[in-house]
N, C-alpha and C positions, 0 to 999 in steps of 0.2 A: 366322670372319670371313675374308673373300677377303681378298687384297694389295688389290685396286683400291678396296673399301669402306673396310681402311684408310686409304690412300691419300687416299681421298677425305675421308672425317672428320678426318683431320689436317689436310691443306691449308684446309679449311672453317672450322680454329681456328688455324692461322697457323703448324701443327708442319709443320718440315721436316727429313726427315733423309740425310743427306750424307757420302760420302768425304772423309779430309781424309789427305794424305798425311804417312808418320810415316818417315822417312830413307826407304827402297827399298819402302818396304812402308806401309798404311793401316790409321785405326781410322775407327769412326763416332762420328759427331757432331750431334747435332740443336738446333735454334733454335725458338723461341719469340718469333714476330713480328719475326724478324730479327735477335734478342738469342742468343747463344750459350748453350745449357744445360750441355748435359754431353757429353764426349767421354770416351767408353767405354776402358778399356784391353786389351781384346784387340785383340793385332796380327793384320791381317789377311793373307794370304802374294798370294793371287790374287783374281782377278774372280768366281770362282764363290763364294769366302768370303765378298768385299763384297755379292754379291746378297743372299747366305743372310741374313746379319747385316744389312743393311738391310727386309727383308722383316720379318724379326721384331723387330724395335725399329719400324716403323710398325705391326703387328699389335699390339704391346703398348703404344703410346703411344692407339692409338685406344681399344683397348679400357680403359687407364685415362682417357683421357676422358669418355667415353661413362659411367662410374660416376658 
């Protein structure tokens, strides 16, 4: 599955997922209709590790939707 088809099936069931900053550094964290679910505990160091890790927490939330 693309990012973008993720992407899209998430936002279409109300999944968002988001940087949230953790002291110098970030984890991700995704909402359910605006309600806060889970926030993951790997710390992220840079921007290329928040893409990486947001790409694939939308790829696996669609695809466990989608089941």
């Amino acid at each position: 599955m693309s990012i973008n088809e993720a992407m899209s099936t998430c936002f279409k069931n109300g999944i968002k997922v988001y940087p949230v900053i953790y002291g110098k550094k970030h984890k991700i964290e995704y909402s359910l209709n605006g309600k806060s679910q889970t926030r993951y505990e790997k710390i992220l160091q840079n921007s290329k590790e928040i893409s990486i890790a947001m790409k694939k927490t939308y790829v696996y939330l669609a695809n466990k939707t989608l089941k």
